[in-house]
C-alpha distance (Angstrom), angle and dihedral (degrees) to the residues before:
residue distance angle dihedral
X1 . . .
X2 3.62 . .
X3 3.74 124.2 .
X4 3.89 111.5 -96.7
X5 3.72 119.5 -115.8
X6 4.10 117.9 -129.8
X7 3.93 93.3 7.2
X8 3.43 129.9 128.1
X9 3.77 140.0 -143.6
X10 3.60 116.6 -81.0
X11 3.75 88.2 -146.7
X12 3.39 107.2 29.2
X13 3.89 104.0 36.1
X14 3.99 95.6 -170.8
X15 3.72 89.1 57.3
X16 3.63 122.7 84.4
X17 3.54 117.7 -123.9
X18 4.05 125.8 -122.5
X19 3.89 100.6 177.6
X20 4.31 144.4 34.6
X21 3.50 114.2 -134.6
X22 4.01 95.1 -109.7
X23 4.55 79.8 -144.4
X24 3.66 101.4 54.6
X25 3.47 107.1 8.1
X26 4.33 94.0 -118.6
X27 3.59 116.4 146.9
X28 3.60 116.8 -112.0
X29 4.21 145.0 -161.1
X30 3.59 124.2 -141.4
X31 3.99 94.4 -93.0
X32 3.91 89.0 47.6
X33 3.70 99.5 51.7
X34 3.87 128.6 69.5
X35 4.21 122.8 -175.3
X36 3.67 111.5 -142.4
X37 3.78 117.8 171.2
X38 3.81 97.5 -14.4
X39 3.71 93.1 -48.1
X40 4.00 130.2 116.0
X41 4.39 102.1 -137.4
X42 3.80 112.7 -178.5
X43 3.69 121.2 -140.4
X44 3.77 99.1 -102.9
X45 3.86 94.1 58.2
X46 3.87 86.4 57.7
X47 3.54 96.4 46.1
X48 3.74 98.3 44.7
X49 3.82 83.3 43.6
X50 3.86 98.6 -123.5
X51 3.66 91.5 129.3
X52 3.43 115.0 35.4
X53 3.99 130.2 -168.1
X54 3.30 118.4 -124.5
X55 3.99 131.6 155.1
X56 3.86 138.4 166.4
X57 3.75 104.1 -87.8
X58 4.12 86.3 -128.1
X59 3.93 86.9 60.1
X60 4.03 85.0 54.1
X61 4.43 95.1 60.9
X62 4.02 93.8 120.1
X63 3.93 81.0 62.6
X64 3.88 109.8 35.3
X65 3.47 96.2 23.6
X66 3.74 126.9 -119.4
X67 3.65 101.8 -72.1
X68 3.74 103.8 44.6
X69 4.24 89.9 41.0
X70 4.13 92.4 53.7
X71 4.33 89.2 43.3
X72 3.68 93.0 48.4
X73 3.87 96.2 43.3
X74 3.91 91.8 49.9
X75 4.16 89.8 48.0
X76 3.80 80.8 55.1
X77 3.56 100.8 49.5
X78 3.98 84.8 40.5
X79 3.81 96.2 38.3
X80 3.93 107.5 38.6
X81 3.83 107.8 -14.4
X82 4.16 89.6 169.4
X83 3.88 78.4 73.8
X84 3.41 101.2 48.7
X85 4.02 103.5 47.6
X86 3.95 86.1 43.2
X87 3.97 85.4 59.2
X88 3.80 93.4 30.5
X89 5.02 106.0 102.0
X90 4.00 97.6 -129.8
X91 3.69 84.9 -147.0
X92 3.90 122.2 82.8
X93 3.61 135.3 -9.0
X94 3.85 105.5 74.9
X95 3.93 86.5 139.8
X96 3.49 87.9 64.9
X97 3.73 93.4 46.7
X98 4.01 93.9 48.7
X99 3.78 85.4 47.9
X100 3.96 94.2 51.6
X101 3.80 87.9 52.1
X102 3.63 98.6 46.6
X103 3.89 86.3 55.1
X104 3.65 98.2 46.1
X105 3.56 90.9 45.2
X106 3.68 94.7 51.9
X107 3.67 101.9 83.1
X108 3.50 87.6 44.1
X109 3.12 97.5 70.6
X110 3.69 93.4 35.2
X111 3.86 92.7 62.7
X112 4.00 90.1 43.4
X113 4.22 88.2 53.3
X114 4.41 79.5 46.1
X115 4.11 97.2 51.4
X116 3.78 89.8 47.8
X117 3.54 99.6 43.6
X118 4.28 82.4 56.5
X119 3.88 94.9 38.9
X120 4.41 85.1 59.2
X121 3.59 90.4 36.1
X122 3.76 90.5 62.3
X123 3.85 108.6 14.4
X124 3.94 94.3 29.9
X125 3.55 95.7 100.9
X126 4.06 96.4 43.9
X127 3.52 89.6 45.5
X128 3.71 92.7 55.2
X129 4.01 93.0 41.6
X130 4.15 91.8 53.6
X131 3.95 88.4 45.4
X132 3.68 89.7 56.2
X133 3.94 94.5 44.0
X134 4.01 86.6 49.4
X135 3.82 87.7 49.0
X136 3.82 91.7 46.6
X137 3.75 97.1 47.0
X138 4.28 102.1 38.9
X139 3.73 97.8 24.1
X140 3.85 103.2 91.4
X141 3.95 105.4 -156.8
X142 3.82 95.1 -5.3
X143 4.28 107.1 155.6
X144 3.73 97.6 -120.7
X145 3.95 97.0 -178.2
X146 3.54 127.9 153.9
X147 3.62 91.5 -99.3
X148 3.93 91.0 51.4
X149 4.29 86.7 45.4
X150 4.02 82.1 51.1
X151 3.88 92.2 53.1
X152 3.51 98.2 45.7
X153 4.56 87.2 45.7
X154 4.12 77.4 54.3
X155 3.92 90.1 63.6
X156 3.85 94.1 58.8
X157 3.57 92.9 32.7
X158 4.09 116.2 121.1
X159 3.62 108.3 -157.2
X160 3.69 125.1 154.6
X161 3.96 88.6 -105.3
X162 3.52 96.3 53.4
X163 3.63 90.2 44.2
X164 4.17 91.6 55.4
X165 4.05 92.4 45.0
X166 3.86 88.9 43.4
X167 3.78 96.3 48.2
X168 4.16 90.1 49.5
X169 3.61 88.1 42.3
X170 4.13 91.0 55.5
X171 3.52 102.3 32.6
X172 3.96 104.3 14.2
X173 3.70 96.7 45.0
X174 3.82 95.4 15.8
X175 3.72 99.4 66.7
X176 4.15 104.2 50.9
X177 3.89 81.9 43.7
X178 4.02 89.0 58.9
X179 3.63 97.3 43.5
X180 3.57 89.5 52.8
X181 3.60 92.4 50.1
X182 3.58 90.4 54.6
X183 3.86 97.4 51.3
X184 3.90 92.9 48.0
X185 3.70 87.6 47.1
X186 4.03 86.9 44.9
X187 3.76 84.3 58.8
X188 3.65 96.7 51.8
X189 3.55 98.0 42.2
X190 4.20 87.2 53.5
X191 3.70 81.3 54.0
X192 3.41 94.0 60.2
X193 3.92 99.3 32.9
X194 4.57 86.2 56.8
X195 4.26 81.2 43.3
X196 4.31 88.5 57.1
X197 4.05 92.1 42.4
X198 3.33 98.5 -94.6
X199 4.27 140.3 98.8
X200 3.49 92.9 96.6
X201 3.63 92.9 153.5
X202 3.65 97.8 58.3
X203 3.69 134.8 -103.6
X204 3.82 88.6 -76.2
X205 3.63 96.0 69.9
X206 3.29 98.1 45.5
X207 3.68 87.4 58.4
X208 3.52 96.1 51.9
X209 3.46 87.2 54.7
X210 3.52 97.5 59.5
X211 3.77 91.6 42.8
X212 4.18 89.2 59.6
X213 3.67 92.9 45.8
X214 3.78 91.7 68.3
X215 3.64 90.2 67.6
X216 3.98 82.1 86.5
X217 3.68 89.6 66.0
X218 4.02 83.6 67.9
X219 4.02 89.1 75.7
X220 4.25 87.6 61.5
X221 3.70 85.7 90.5
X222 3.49 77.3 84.3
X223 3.28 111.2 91.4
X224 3.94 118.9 -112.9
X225 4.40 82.4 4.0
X226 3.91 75.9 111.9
X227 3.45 91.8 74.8
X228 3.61 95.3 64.3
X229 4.03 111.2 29.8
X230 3.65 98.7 85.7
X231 4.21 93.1 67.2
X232 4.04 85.7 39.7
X233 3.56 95.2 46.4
X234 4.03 83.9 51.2
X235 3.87 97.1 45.1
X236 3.64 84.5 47.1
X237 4.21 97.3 50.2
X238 4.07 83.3 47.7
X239 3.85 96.5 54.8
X240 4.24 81.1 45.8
X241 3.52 94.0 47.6
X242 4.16 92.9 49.4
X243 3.40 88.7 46.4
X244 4.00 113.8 48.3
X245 4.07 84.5 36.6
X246 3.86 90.0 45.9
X247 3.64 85.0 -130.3
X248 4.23 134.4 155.5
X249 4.26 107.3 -98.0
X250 3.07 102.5 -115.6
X251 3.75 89.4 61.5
X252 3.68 87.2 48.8
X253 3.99 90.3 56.5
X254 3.60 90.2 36.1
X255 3.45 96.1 67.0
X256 3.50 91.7 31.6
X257 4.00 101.9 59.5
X258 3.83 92.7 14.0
X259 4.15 95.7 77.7
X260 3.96 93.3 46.3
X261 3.69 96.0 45.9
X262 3.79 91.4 48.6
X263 3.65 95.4 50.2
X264 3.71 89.9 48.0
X265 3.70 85.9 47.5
X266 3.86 92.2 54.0
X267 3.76 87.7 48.0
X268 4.37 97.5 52.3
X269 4.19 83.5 39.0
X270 4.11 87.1 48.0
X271 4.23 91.4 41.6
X272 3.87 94.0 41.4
X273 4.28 87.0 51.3
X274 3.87 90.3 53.8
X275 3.55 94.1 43.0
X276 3.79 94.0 51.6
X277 4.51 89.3 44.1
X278 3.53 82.3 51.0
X279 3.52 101.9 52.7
X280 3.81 93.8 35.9
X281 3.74 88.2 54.8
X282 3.95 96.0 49.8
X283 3.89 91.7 50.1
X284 3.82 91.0 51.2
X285 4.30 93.4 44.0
C-alpha cells in the first residue's frame, strides 16, 4: 500500500506517518509498522494479537542458522504439521521448499544405499544361489552355463565399483529423480484438489506443500520406518493441502491419496489387459 500523504502516526502523533496498516487500516511511522509477507501490520495489531507472526522455521535460517531451522521445521511437519501449513505464505519460496526436501531426503537415501550394501554383503551369495535354483527348476530351456552362473554372482556382488555406481545411482541420480516425482505428482494432485472445489491458493502452494511433507522421509534412517512413510507422507500432504487452500479434509486427503491410487490403478488395469492379450493369444497360437 502506498505511504499516506499528510497523516500522522497513530501511536506517535508528532511523527509523520509513511505506511497503513494493510489489517486495520491505522496509519503508521517507521517504528510502528512491520512488513511480513508483503503486508504492512501496525504495532497495535501485534500487540493486541490480531495479527500474529508466524513463519516456517526453514524460512527463518539467517536467524537460527541452517541446522537448527531445517531440524525444527521437519519436527513440525512430523510433530503437528496442521500448524505448520496454517503458518506456512502460499505465495513464493518454492526454492526454498525443494531445497528443504532435497536435504531431508538426503540421508534417506543414504541409509537405504547403507542397508543394501549390508543385506548383499551377507545374503549376496544365498540370494544369488536360490535365484539360480529357481532358474534351474521353472526355467524350461534357460542356458545356465558357468558364464550365465557368473553373471547372475555379479548381481549380488559388492565390489568397490559397484558400490561407487550404486551410491550415485541412489543418492546422485536418486534424489533429482524424487523431487521431480514430487512436483509432477504436485501437479496432479492440484488437478484434483481445483476438480473437488478447492486450490484456492494456487498451484504454488500446493507445491510447497508437497515439498515440506518430504521432511518425513528424514525418519527412514530408521530402519524398517520405510515401510510406513509413504501413507504418512500422504496423510501429512492432505492435512497441508486443507490447510494452505483453507479447504474441508477430506478434500485435502482426496487429492492427496486420490492421484497415487489412480495411477496405480491405471497401472494393475494396464498389467491385467496385457496379461489377459497375452494369454488369449497363446491359447489361440
Amino acid at each position: 500500500m502506498s505511504s499516506p500523504t499528510g497523516a500522522f502516526c497513530a501511536i506517535h502523533p508528532q511523527r509523520p506517518a509513511v505506511a497503513t496498516c494493510d489489517h486495520c487500516g491505522t496509519f503508521a511511522c517507521p517504528d510502528c509498522v512491520t512488513q511480513h509477507d508483503g503486508d504492512q501490520i501496525c504495532a497495535t495489531c501485534l500487540e493486541e494479537g490480531r495479527v500474529v507472526l508466524h513463519s516456517v522455521p526453514w524460512q527463518r535460517r539467517d536467524e537460527l542458522g541452517i541446522p537448527v531451522a531445517w531440524w525444527r521445521t521437519v519436527m513440525e511437519v512430523t510433530a503437528s504439521p496442521g500448524m505448520l501449513f496454517e503458518k506456512m505464505s502460499p505465495t513464493r519460496g518454492v526454492g526454498e521448499a525443494m531445497t528443504f526436501a532435497a536435504i531431508s531426503l538426503f540421508p534417506a537415501l543414504l541409509t537405504g544405499f547403507i542397508v543394501q550394501t549390508l543385506f548383499l554383503l551377507l545374503f549376496g551369495e544365498i540370494c544369488a544361489e536360490w535365484i539360480a535354483t529357481v532358474l534351474s527348476e521353472y526355467g524350461g530351456n534357460l542356458d545356465l552355463s558357468p558364464d550365465t552362473m557368473e553373471e547372475i554372482e555379479k548381481v549380488f556382488l559388492v565390489t568397490p565399483g559397484s558400490v561407487t555406481s550404486g551410491l550415485f545411482a541412489s543418492v546422485g541420480f536418486g534424489l533429482p529423480i524424487y523431487l521431480f516425482i514430487v512436483a509432477f505428482f504436485a501437479t496432479l494432485q492440484h488437478a484434483l484438489l481445483m476438480l473437488v472445489g478447492s486450490g484456492k491458493a494456487g498451484f504454488e502452494a500446493t507445491l510447497k506443500t508437497a515439498f515440506y511433507s518430504v521432511g518425513i522421509r528424514f525418519w527412514e534412517v530408521i530402519p524398517l520406518v520405510s515401510l510406513i512413510t509413504l501413507p504418512w507422507l500422504l496423510v501429512v500432504q492432505g492435512i497441508g493441502f486443507a490447510q494452505i487452500h483453507r479447504a474441508s479434509r477430506w478434500q485435502g486427503q482426496i487429492a492427496a491419496w486420490g492421484t497415487l491410487l489412480g495411477c496405480a490403478g491405471c497401472v494393475a488395469g494396464s498389467t491385467a489387459a496385457l496379461f489377459v492379450l497375452l494369454t488369449i493369444a497363446g491359447a489361440s497360437a
